[in-house]
C-alpha positions in Angstrom: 23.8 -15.3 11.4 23.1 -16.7 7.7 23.8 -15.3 4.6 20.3 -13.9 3.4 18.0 -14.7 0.9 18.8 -11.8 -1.4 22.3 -13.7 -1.9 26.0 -12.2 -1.2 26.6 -9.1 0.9 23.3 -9.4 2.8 23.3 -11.3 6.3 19.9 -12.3 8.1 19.6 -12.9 12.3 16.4 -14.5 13.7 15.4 -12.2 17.0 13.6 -14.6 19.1 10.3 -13.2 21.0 8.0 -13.7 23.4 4.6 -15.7 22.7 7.2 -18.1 20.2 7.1 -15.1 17.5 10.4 -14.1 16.2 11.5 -11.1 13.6 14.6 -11.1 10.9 17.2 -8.6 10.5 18.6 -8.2 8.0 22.2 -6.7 7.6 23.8 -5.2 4.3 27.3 -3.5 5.8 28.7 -0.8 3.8 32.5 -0.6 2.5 33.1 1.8 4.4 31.6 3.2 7.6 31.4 6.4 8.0 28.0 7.7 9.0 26.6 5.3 11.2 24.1 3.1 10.7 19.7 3.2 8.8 17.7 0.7 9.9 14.6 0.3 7.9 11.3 -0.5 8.7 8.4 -1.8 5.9 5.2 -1.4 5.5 1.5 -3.3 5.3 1.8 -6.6 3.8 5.3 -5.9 2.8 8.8 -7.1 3.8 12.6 -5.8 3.0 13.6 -6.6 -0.9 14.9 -3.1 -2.1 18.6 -4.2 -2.7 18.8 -0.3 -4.1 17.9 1.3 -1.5 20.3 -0.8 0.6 23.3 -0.3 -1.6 22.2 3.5 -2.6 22.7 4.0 1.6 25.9 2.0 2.0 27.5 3.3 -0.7 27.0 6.7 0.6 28.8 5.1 4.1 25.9 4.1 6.1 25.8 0.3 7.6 22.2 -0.8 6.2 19.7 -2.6 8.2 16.2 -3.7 8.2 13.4 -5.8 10.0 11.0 -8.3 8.7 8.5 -7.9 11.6 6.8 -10.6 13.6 4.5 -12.1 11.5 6.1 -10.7 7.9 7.8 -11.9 5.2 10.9 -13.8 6.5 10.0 -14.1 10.3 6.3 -15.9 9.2 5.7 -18.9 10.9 3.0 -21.7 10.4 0.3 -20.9 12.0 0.7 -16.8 11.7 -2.1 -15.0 10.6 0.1 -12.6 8.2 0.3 -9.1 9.2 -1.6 -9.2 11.7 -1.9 -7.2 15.5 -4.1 -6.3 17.8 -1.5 -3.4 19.4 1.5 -1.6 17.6 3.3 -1.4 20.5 3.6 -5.3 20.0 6.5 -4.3 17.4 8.4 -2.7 20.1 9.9 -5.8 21.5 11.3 -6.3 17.7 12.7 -2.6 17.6 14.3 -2.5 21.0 16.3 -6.0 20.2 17.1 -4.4 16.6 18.9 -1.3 18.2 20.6 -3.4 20.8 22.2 -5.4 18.5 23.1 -2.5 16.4 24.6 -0.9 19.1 26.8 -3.9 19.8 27.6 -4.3 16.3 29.7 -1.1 17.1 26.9 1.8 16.2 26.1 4.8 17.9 24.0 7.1 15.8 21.4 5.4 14.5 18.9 6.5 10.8 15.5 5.5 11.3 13.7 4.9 7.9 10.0 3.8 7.7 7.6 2.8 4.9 4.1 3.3 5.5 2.6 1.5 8.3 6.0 1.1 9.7 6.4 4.8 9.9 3.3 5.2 11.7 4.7 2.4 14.1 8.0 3.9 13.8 6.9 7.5 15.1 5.1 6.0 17.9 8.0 3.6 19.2 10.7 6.9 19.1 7.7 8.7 21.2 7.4 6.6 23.4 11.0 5.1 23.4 12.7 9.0 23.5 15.9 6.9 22.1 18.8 9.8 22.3 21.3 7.9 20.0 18.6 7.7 17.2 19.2 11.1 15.2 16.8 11.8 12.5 13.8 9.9 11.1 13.1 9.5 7.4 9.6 8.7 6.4 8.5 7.9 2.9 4.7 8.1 2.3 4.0 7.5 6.0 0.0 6.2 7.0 -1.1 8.8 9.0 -4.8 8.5 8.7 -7.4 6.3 7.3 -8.2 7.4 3.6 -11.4 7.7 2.4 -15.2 9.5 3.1 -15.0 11.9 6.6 -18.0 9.1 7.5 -15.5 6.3 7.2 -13.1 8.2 9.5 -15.6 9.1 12.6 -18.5 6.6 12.2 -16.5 4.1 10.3 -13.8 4.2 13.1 -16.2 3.8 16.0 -18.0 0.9 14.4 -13.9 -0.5 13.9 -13.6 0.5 17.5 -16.4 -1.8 19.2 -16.5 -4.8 16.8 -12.3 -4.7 17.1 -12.5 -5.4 20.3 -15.2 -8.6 20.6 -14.4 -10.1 17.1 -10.5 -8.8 16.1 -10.3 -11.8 13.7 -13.1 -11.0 11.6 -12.3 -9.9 7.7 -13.2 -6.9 6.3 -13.8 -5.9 3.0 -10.6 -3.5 2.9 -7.0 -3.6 1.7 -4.6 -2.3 -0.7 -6.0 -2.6 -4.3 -4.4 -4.6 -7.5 -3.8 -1.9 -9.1 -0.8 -0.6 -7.0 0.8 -4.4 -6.7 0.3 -4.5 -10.7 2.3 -1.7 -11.1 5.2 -2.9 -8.9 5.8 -6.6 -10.1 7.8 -7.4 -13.3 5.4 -9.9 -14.0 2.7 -7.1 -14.9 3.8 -3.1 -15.4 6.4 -2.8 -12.9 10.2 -4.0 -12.3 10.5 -5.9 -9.2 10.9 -9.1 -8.5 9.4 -9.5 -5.2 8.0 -12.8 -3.3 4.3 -12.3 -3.8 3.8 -14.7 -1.0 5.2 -12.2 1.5 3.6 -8.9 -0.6 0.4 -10.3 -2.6 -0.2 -8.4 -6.1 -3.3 -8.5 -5.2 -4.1 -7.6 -1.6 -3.5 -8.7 1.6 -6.6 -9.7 3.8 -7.9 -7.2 6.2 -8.7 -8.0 10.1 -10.7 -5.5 12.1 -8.3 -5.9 15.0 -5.2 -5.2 13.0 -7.6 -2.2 11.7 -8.5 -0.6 15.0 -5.3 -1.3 16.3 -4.1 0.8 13.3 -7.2 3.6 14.0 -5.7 4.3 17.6 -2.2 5.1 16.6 -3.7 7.3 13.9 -5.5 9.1 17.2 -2.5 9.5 19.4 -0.8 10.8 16.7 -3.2 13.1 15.7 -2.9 14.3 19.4 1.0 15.5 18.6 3.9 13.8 19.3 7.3 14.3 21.0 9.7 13.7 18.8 12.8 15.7 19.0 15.3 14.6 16.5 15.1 15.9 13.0 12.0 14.3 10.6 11.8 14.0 7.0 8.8 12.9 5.5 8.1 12.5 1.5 5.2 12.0 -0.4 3.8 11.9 -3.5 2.3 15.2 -5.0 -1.1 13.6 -5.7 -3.1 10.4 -4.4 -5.5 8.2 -7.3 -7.0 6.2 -4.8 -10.2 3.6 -5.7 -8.1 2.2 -8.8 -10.0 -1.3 -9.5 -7.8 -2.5 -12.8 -4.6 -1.1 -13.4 -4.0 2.0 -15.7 -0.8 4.5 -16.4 -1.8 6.8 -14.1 -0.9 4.4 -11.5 2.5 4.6 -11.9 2.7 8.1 -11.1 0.3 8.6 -8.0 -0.1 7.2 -4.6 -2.8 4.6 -5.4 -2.7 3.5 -1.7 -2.7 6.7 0.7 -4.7 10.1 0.8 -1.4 12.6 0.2 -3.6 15.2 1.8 -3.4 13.4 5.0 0.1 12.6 4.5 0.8 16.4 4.4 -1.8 17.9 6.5 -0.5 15.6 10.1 3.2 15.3 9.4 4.2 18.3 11.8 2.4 16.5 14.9 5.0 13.9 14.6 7.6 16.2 16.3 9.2 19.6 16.5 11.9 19.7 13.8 9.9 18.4 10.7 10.7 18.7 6.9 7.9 17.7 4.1 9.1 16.9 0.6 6.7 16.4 -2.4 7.6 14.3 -4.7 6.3 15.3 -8.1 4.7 11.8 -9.8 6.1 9.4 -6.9 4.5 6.1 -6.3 3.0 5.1 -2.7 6.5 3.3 -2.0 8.6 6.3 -3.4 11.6 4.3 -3.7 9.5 1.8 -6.0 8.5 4.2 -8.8 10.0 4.6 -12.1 13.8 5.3 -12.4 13.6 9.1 -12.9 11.2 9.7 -10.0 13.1 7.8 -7.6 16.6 9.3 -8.2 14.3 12.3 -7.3 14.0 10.9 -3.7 17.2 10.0 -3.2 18.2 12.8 -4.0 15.7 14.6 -2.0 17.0 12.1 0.9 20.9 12.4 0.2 20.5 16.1 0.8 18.8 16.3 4.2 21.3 13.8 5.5 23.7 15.6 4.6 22.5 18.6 6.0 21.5 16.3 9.2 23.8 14.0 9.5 27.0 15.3 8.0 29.8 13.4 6.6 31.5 12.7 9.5 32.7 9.9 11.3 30.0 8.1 13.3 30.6 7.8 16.8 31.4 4.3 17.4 30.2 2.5 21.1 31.8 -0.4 22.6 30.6 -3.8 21.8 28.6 -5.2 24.4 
């Protein structure tokens, strides 16, 4: 353990993996437990630097934690092709040891919270997984299908299909554009002070692997999943996608994700699930402009409640 880059209070372990890869974890312990434990789960060319979020949650008694995976932010390694997988279930590996040392840190009940990508990789790993001590998932703005033309979807996936599989290194003219990394940083319109090493302002490079890899959990979602513990997923109440150069209607709409999408497969994720719109929310909700994201928490502090409770977690053994 070492104390982490974002200074005092936070505390980073390297979770060693197979093939030489490793992930962080990240730890931010509240002052006092006493709802168990979130662990947090970023997005696309993204890694854990919302200190808010993390001190919103402990505040409130949860023990925060979060993962850099392989191959992001923190855990990048020379040679890493950022981002980048041919399978999501390669993440699992990360996850599992992330819950294991949870669980010996004292935690039963476990939070799940996912950005993006990671909640599409989340949603999968707690199908597959069926984790009982993990008791509710909370997505914000979750990628649950490929935005864009219905060709890009059918005939653009099969093409992504076939080439992903012979050439899964090869770029593609895709990715997140400026306009949405523009609003963000506080060195253009936004407020955050993020390493754009880690999360470029201007877009991350696309591989067709990492894209069909991303096209085949969209499909066995899309099939229904068996997730049994309580869902919350929140999203933006409208999507301004194809932005090339920044304008103010960027901060208020998901430049990144088709909201439509969002809202349209979020009850195939499991049995018990709750949809919140947020009116002029950002594709990271938490990110957006003060009075929009005291929205979400807000939106987020109730369900827990209701979900979770105020109680007193209940605390396993070290092991």
């Amino acid at each position: 353990m070492r104390q982490d880059i974002l200074g005092p209070g936070y505390i980073s372990r390297t979770l060693l993996l197979q093939d030489e890869a490793v992930a962080t974890m990240v730890h931010h312990p509240a002052p006092e437990n006493t709802r168990g434990a979130v662990l947090y789960i970023h997005g696309f060319a993204d890694y854990f630097f919302q200190t808010h979020m993390a001190e919103h949650l402990a505040a409130r008694g949860f023990d925060f934690y979060a993962l850099d995976l392989r191959r992001y932010g923190r855990s990048l390694r020379p040679g890493d092709i950022p981002s980048f997988t041919r399978d999501l279930t390669e993440y699992y590996e990360e996850l599992d040891l992330a819950v294991e040392q949870i669980r010996r840190d004292g935690h039963g009940p476990l939070v799940v919270l996912a950005h993006s990508t990671g909640g599409l990789i989340a949603s999968l790993w707690l199908h597959d997984r069926q984790p009982a001590h993990i008791e509710a998932l909370v997505l914000n703005s979750p990628w649950l299908d490929l935005q864009g033309t219905w060709f890009r979807r059918t005939i653009g996936t099969w093409l992504i299909r076939a080439v992903g599989r012979v050439r899964p290194y090869a770029e593609i003219p895709a990715g997140v554009e400026p306009a949405y990394g523009e609003s963000l940083h506080v060195d253009y319109h936004g407020e955050w002070a993020f390493n754009t090493a880690w999360k470029p302002v201007r877009g991350s490079t696309v591989r067709i692997g990492w894209l069909r890899a991303i096209r085949r959990g969209h499909a066995r979602l899309h099939k229904g999943l068996d997730l049994r513990m309580p869902v919350l997923v929140m999203h933006s109440d409208k999507s301004r996608l194809g932005l090339e150069e920044w304008s103010p209607e960027a901060m208020t709409a998901d430049t990144v994700l088709d909201v439509g999408h969002i809202s349209r497969w979020s009850t195939a994720i499991g049995w018990h699930v709750t949809t919140a719109t947020i009116g002029d929310g950002m594709h990271d909700l938490f990110l957006s402009p003060e009075p929009v994201r005291n929205r979400v928490f807000t939106v987020m502090d109730e369900w827990l409640g209701n979900t979770v409770g105020d109680r007193m977690p209940d605390m396993v053994s070290p092991v």
